[in-house]
C-alpha positions in Angstrom: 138.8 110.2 26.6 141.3 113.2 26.4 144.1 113.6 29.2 144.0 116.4 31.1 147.7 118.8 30.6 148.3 118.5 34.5 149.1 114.3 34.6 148.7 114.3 38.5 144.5 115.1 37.6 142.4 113.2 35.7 139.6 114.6 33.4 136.5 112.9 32.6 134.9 114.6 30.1 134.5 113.1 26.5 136.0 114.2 23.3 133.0 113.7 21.2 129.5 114.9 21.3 126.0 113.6 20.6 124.3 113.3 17.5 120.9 114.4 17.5 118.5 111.3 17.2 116.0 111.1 13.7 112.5 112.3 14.4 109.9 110.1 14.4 106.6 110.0 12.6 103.9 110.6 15.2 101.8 107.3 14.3 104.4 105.5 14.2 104.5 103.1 17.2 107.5 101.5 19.0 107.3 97.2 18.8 107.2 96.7 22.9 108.7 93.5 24.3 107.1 91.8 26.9 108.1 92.1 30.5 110.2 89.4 31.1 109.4 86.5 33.3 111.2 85.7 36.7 110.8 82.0 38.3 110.9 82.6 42.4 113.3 80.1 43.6 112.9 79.6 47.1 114.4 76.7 49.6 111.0 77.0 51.7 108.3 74.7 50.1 104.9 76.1 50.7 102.7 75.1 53.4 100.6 71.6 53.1 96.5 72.3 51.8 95.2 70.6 54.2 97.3 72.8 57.3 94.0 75.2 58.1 91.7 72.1 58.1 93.8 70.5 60.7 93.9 73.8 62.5 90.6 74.6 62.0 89.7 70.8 63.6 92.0 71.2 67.0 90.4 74.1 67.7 86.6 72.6 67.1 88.1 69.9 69.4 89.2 72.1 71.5 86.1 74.3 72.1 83.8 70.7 72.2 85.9 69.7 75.4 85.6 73.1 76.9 81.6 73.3 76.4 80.6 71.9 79.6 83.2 73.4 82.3 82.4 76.8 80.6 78.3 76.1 81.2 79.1 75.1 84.5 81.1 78.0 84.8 78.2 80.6 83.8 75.9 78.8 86.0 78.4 79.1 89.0 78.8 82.6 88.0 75.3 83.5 87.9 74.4 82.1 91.2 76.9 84.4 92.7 75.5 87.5 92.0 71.6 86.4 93.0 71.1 88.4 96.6 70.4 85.8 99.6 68.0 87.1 102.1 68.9 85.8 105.4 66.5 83.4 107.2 63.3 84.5 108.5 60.7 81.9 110.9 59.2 80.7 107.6 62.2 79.8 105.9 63.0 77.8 108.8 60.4 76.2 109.3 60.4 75.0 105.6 64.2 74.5 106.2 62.9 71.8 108.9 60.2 70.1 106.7 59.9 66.5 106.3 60.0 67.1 102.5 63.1 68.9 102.4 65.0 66.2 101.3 62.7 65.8 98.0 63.3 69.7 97.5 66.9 69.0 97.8 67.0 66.4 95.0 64.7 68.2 92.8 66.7 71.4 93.2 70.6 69.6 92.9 71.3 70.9 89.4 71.1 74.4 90.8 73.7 73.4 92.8 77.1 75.6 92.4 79.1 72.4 94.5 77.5 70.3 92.2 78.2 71.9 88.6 81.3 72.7 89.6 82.0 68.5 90.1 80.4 68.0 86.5 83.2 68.6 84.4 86.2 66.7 86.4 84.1 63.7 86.7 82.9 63.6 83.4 86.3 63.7 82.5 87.1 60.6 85.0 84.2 58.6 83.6 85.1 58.9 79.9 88.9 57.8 80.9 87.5 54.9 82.5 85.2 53.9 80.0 88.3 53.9 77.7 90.1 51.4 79.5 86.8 49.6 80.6 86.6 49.3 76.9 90.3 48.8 76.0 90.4 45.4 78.6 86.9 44.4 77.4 88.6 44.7 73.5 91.3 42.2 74.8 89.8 39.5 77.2 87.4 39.5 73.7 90.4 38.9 71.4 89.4 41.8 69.4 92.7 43.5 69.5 96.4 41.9 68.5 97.4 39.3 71.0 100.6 41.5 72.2 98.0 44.0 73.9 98.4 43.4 77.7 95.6 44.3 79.8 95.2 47.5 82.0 95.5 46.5 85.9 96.0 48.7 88.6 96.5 47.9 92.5 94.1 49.1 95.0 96.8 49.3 98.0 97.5 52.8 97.1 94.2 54.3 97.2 93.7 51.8 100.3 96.3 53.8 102.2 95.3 57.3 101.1 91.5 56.8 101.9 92.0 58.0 105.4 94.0 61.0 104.7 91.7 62.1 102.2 88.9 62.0 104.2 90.5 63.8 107.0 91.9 66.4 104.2 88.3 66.6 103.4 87.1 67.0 106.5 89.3 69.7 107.6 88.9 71.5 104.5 85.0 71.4 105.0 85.3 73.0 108.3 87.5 75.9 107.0 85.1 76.7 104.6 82.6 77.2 107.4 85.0 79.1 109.4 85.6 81.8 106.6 81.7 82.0 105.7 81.3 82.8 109.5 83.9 85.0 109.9 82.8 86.8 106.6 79.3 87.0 107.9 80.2 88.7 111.0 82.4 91.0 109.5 79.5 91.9 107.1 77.6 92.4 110.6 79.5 94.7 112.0 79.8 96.9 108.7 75.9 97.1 109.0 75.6 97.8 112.6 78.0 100.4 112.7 76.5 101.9 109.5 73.4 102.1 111.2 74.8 102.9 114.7 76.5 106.1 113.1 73.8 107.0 110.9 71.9 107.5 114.4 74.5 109.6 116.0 74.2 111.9 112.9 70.4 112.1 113.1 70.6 113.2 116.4 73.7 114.8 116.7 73.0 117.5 114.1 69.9 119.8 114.9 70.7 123.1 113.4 69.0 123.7 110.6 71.3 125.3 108.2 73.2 122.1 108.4 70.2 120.3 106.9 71.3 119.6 103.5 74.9 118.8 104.5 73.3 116.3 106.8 71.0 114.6 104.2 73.8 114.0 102.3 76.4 112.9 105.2 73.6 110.0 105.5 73.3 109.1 101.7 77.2 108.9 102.3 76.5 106.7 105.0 73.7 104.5 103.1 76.3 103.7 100.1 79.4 102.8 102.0 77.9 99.4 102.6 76.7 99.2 99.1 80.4 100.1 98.1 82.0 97.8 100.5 79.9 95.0 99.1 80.1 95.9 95.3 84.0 96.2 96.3 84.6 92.7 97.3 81.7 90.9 94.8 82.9 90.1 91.3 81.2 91.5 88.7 79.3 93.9 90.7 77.2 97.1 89.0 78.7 100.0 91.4 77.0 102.9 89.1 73.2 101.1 88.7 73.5 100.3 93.2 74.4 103.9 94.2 73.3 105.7 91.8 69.8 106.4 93.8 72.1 106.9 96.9 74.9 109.5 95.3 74.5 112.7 93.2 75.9 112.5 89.5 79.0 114.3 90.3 80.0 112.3 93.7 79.4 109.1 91.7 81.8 109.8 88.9 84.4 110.4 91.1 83.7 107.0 93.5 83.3 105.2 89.8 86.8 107.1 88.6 88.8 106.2 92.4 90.6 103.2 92.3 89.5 102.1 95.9 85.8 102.9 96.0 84.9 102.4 100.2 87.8 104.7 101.0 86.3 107.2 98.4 83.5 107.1 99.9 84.9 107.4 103.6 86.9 110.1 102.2 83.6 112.1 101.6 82.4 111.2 105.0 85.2 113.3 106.7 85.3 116.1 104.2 81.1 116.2 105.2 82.1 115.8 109.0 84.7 119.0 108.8 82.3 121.1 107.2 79.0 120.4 109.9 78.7 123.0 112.3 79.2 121.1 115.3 81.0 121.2 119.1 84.2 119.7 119.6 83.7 117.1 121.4 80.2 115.9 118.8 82.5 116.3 116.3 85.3 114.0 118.4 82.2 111.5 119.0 81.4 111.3 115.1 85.3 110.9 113.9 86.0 108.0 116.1 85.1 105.3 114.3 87.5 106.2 111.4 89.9 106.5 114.1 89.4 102.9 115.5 88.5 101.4 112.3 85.4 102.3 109.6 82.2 101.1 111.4 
C-alpha cells in the first residue's frame, strides 16, 4: 500500500497490478473437491417413533366414546325436522286404545327423551360395573391385600331424593308450559294470516289491482312458512317458498338477515302501492301496527 501525499487522507489503492493467469487447455478438467459435510448439532432431540401411534390411538379412543351420543344425536336431530300433523278423531281414538301401551313399547327407541338418556346412562353403567368389578376383584383376593374396597353411604342420596323429584316435577311442568305457550303463539300467527288474507280478498275489487293482489297473498301465504323456517333449525327456506315467492323476491328474503321482517317488509311496500281508500287501507295496516298477525 502507497501513502497518499496529504497524511490527514488515506489511499487504498495498491501499488502493484495483476498478472494475467496461464490459459488453459480446453479438455483439460479442474479435480473438484467434494462439498464438505456439516453435522447438525442441535440441543432438541427428535421426537419419540412411536408419538403418532399414541396420537393416532387417543383420538380412535376418542371418536369410539363419542359414537353413541353422536347417533343419538342424529336421531334426535332427525325427529325434529319430521312435520307433526295435529290430532284429528282418529288419532284420538287410537290415542285412547287399549293397546296403546304395546305401541308405546314397541315404538320407545324412536323416542327423542329416550336417546337422548342413552349415552349418560351408558356412561353410569360402565362406571359402575368398574367398581362392581373392582370390590368383586377384592372380597375374591384377586388383587394386592392393600386394595380397600369401594363403599359409599346412601344418606346423601336419601336426603336429596325429595328435592330431585320435586326439581323434576317442576321442570316437567315448565316444559308443558312453554310447548303451550309456543302452540298458541303459532295459533295466532295462522289465524291472523288467514284472517288478513280475507280482508285482502275482499277488500281489493278493482281489477287493475289484480296482480298486485295475487301477490300481496303469496306474501301473505309465506310469512308463516318464514316464521316457521325462522325459528326451526336446519330448516330449507329456498325449497318451502320457493312455490310461494318469485325468483327475484326469494333471493332477496334468502340474502336478508331477518327473513319474517323481509317478508313483512314486502307486505307494506304491496299495501302502499294497492289502490285503495283511506280508511281500507287504515283497516289493512293495523295489524303491523299492533303487532304482525
Amino acid at each position: 500500500m502507497a501513502q497518499s501525499p496529504n497524511p490527514s487522507k488515506l489511499s487504498f489503492s495498491s501499488t502493484f497490478t495483476l498478472k494475467p493467469l496461464p490459459r488453459l487447455h480446453p479438455n483439460l478438467t479442474l479435480p473438484t473437491k467434494p462439498p464438505p459435510y456439516f453435522k447438525t448439532l442441535s440441543s432438541i432431540s427428535p421426537p419419540p417413533p412411536d408419538s403418532k401411534p399414541t396420537t393416532s390411538k387417543a383420538l380412535n379412543l376418542i371418536s369410539l366414546l363419542r359414537a353413541i351420543p353422536d347417533w343419538s344425536d342424529r336421531i334426535k336431530e332427525r325427529g325434529m325436522q319430521q312435520s307433526r300433523a295435529l290430532y284429528n278423531h282418529e288419532k284420538w281414538v287410537q290415542h285412547r286404545s287399549s293397546l296403546r301401551h304395546v305401541r308405546h313399547v314397541l315404538s320407545s327407541l324412536q323416542s327423542r327423551v329416550i336417546l337422548s338418556l342413552v349415552p349418560p346412562v351408558l356412561a353410569f353403567t360402565l362406571v359402575a360395573v368398574a367398581i362392581a368389578s373392582y370390590n368383586t376383584a377384592v372380597d375374591l383376593c384377586c388383587l394386592p391385600g392393600f386394595f380397600p374396597v369401594l363403599r359409599a353411604s346412601s344418606l346423601p342420596y336419601q336426603l336429596t331424593a325429595p328435592a330431585l323429584a320435586l326439581l323434576l316435577v317442576f321442570r316437567t311442568e315448565a316444559s308443558y308450559s312453554r310447548f303451550q305457550e309456543g302452540r298458541k303463539a303459532w295459533t295466532k300467527v295462522i289465524a291472523g294470516a288467514n284472517d288478513f288474507a280475507s280482508q285482502v280478498i275482499s277488500g281489493v275489487e278493482n281489477s287493475s289491482d289484480e296482480s298486485t293482489k295475487t301477490a300481496l297473498l303469496h306474501y301473505i301465504m309465506a310469512f308463516p312458512v318464514a316464521l316457521k323456517c325462522h325459528v326451526m333449525y336446519g330448516s330449507d327456506i329456498g325449497r318451502d317458498l320457493q312455490n310461494l315467492l318469485e325468483v327475484d323476491d326469494l333471493a332477496v328474503v334468502l340474502n336478508s338477515k331477518h327473513r319474517p321482517r323481509c317478508i313483512i317488509e314486502f307486505i307494506s311496500q304491496t299495501l302502499k302501492v294497492l289502490n285503495l281508500e283511506e280508511s281500507k287501507r287504515t283497516m289493512l295496516v293495523s295489524p303491523f301496527i299492533i303487532g304482525p298477525f
